[in-house]
C-alpha positions in Angstrom: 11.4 -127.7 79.7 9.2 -126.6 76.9 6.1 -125.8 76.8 2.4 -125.5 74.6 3.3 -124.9 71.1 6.7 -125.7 71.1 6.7 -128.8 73.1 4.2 -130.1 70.1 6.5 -129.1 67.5 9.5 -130.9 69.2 7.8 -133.9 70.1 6.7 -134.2 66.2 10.4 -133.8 65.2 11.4 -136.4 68.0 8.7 -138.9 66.7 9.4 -137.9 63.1 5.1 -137.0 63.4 3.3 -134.5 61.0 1.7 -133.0 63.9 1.0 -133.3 67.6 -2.9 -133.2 69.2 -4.5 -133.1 72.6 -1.6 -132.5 74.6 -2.8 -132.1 78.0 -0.4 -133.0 81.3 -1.8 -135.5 83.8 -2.5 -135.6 87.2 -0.6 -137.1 89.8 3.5 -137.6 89.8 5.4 -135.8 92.7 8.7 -136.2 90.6 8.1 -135.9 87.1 5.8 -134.5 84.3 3.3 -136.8 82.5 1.8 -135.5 79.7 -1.1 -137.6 77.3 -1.2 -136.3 73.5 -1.8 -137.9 69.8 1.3 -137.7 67.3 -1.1 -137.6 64.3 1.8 -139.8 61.3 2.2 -138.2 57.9 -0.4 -140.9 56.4 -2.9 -139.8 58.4 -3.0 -142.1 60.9 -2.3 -141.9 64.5 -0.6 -143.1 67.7 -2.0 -142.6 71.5 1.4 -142.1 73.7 2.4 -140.8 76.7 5.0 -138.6 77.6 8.0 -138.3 80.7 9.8 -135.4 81.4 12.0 -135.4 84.3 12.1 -132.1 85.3 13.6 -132.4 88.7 16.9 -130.7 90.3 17.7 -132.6 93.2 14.1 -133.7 94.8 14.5 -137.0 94.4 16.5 -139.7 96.8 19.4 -140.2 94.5 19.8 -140.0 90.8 17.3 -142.1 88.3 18.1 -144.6 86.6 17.6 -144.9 82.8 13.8 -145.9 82.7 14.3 -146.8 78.8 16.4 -149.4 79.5 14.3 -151.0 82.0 11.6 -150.9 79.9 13.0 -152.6 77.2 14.9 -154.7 79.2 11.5 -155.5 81.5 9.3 -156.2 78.4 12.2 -159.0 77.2 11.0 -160.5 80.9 7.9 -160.6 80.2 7.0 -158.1 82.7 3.8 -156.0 81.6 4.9 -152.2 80.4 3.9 -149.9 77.9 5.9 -150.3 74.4 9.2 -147.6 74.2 8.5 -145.3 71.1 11.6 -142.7 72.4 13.6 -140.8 75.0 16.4 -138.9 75.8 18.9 -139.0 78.8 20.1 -135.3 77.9 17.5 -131.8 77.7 18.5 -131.1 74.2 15.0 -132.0 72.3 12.7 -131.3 75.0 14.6 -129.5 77.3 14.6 -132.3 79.8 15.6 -135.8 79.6 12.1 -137.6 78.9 10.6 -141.0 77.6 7.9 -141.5 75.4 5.7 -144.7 75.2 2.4 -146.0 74.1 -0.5 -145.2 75.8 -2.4 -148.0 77.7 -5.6 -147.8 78.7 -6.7 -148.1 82.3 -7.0 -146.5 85.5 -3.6 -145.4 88.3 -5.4 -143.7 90.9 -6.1 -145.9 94.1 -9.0 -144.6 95.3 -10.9 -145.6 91.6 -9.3 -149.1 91.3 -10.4 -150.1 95.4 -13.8 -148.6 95.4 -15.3 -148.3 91.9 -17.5 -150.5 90.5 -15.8 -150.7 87.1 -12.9 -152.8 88.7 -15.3 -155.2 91.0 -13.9 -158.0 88.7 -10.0 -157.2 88.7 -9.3 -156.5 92.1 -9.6 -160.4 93.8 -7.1 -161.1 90.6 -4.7 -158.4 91.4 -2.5 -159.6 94.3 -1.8 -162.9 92.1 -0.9 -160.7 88.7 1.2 -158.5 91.1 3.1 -161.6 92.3 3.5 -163.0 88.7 4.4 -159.6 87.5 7.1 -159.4 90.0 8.7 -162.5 89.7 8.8 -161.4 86.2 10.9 -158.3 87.2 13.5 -160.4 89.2 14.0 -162.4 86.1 15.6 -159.4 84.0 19.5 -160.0 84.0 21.2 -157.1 86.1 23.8 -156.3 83.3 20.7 -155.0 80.9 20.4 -152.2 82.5 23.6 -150.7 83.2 24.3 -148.2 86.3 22.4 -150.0 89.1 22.9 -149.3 91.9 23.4 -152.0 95.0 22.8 -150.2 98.4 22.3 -151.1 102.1 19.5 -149.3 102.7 19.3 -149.2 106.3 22.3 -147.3 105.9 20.9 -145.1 103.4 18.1 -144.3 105.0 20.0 -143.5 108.4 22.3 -141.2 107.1 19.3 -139.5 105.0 16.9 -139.3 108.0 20.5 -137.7 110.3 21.0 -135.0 107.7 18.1 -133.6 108.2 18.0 -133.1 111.8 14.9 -133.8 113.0 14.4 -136.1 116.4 11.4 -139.0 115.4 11.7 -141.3 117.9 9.6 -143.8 116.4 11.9 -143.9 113.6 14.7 -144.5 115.8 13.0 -147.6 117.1 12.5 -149.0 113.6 16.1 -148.6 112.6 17.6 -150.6 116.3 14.5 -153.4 115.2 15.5 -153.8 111.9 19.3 -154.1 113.1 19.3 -156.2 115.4 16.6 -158.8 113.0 18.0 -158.5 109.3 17.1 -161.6 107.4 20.2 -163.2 105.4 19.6 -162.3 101.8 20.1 -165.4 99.5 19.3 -163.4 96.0 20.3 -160.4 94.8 18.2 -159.6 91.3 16.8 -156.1 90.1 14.8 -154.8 92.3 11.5 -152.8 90.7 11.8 -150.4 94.2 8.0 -148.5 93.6 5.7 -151.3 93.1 2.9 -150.2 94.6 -0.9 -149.2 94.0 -0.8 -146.0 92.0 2.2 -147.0 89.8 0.0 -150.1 88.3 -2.2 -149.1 85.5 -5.5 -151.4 86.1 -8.3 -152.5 84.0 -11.3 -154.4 84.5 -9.2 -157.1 83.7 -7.0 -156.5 86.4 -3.5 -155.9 86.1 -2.5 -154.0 82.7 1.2 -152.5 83.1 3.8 -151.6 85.6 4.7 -147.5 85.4 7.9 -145.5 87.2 10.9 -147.5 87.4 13.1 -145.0 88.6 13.8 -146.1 91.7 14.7 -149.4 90.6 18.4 -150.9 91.7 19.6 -154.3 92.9 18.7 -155.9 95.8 16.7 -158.6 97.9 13.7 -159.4 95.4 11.9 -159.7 98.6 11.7 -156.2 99.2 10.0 -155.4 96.1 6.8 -157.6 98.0 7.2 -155.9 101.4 7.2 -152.9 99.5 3.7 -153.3 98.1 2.2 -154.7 101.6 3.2 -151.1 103.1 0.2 -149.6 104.8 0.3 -146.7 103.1 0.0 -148.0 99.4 -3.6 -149.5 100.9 -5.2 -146.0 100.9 -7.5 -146.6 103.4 -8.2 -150.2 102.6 -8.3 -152.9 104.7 -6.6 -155.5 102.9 -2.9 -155.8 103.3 -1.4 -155.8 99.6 -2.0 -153.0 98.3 -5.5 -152.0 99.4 -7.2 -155.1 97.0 -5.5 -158.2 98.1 -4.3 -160.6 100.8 -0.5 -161.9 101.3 -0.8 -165.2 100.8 -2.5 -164.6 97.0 0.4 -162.5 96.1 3.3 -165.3 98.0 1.9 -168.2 96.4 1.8 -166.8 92.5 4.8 -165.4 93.1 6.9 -168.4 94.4 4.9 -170.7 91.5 5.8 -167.9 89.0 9.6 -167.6 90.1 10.0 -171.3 91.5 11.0 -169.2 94.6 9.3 -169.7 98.1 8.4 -166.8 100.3 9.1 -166.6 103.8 6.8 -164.1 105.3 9.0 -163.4 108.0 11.3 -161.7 105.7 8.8 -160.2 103.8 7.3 -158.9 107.2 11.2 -156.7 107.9 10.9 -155.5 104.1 7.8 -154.0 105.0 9.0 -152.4 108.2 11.8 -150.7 106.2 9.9 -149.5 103.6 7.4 -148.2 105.7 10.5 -146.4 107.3 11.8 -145.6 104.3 8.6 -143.9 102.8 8.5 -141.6 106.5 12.1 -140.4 105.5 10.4 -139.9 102.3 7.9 -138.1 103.4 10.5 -135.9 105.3 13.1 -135.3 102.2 9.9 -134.3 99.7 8.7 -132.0 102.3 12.4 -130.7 102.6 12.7 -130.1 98.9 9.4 -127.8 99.2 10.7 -125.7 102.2 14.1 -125.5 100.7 13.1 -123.5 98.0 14.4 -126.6 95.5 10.8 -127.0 94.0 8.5 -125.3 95.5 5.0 -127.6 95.6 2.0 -127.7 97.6 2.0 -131.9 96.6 5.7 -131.8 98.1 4.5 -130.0 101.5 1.1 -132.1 101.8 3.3 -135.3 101.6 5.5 -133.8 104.3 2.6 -134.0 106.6 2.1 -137.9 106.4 5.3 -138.4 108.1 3.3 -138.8 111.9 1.5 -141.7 109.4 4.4 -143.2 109.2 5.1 -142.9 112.4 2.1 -144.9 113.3 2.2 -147.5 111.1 5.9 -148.7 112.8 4.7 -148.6 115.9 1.8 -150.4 115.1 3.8 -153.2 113.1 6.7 -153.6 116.0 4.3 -154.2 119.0 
């Protein structure tokens, strides 16, 4: 991928810019590059945006999937997400495939929107904007976004966690639990697959836009919910959607928003698996790092929350 000077000048050509200020890449983002900069227009004027490189080889579970189209599609939805100004699936411009879109204002990181005094007022609102943003999500017809995929993920996860090679009893127990007590599904819509604290971007408002659809595929709507109830998304928070809300906020906006009840039950298995799911996580980044693949400090620190993991099953199956 390119860098300083001549990552400006190519983003100007991309955007069709005079110029390109205050480039500076962002914190945070095990998987991908996020840069911040200014594309400064030929009148003058100018436009805050944000920038997505995916510079990965093979440290992610799977392939992407094209975030432009979910945007675009996602925004049609009514689902809250920044405005598309560009992107590229191929590394000709940039020299990785990237995405460009407008810059809103707010805060991602956790620890700032569930202790800082700046969001006292959004965060009893959140858990009710997530379950409205969400049912928003499962609204977006499948066949927008071509190339989703439609996965059993206990099986997934299985055969990730066995090619590994590591024994993690605790994990074995999760798998035999959610076998032998998978909930029929009765939807299968597009499934966001990292809604979560930390891919939200908050303001004192509350709830502002909805970030990093790459995992996104189709599937039980349900498990986007379980998925944000998972212990680890509360960063040390004790409140059980997402560090800043309780369950039955987020069910009952989502089942008015959708017209769709919510069984907690079956919300309750999504969260086991994704709290399986993110150990095996945990294990695959840390892989990536000791492989040689990409070699990241972030990559091995995450490796070390797998015992988290561990924990959290154990604690949610007795």
């Amino acid at each position: 991928m390119l860098t300083g000077p001549e990552l400006e000048d190519a983003l100007a050509r991309v955007l069709g810019a005079e110029r390109v200020e205050s480039l500076r890449r962002l914190s945070g983002g095990a998987s991908r590059e996020t840069w911040s900069f200014d594309a400064v227009r030929h009148d003058g004027g100018s436009e805050a945006l944000i920038l997505r490189c995916d510079t990965r080889r093979g440290a992610g579970i799977g392939e992407p999937v094209t975030e432009r189209l979910l945007f675009e599609a996602a925004a049609k939805a009514g689902v809250p997400v920044p405005r598309v100004v560009a992107g590229s699936e191929d590394d000709g411009a940039l020299g990785a495939p990237f995405l460009v879109t407008e810059r809103v204002e707010g805060e991602t990181i956790p620890r700032k929107i569930l202790r800082d005094d700046a969001f006292v007022a959004a965060r009893p609102r959140l858990a009710a904007q997530c379950g409205q943003a969400l049912a928003r999500v499962h609204e977006i017809p499948p066949d927008a976004v071509p190339g989703l995929t439609d996965e059993d993920q206990v099986g997934q996860f299985r055969s990730i966690l066995d090619a590994m090679g590591q024994p993690h009893p605790a994990f074995e127990l999760a798998f035999r639990w959610l076998s032998s007590n998978r909930p029929a599904t009765t939807r299968r819509t597009v499934v966001h697959g990292d809604f979560r604290n930390g891919n939200l971007i908050v303001g004192t408002d509350g709830l502002r836009a909805v970030l990093d659809w790459e995992l996104a595929h189709l599937g039980d709507p349900m498990e986007d919910l379980g998925w944000l109830c998972v212990k680890a998304w509360r960063f040390g928070v004790d409140r059980p959607v997402g560090g800043f809300g309780e369950r039955e906020d987020l069910f009952a906006a989502y089942a008015e928003a959708s017209g769709t009840p919510v069984d907690a039950e079956v919300v309750r298995w999504w969260e086991v698996l994704g709290t399986l799911k993110w150990g095996v996580m945990c294990i695959a980044q840390a892989f990536t790092h000791l492989s040689g693949t990409s070699r990241s400090v972030e990559l091995a620190a995450i490796g070390r929350r797998v015992c988290e993991n561990e924990w959290d099953l154990l604690e949610l199956l007795t």
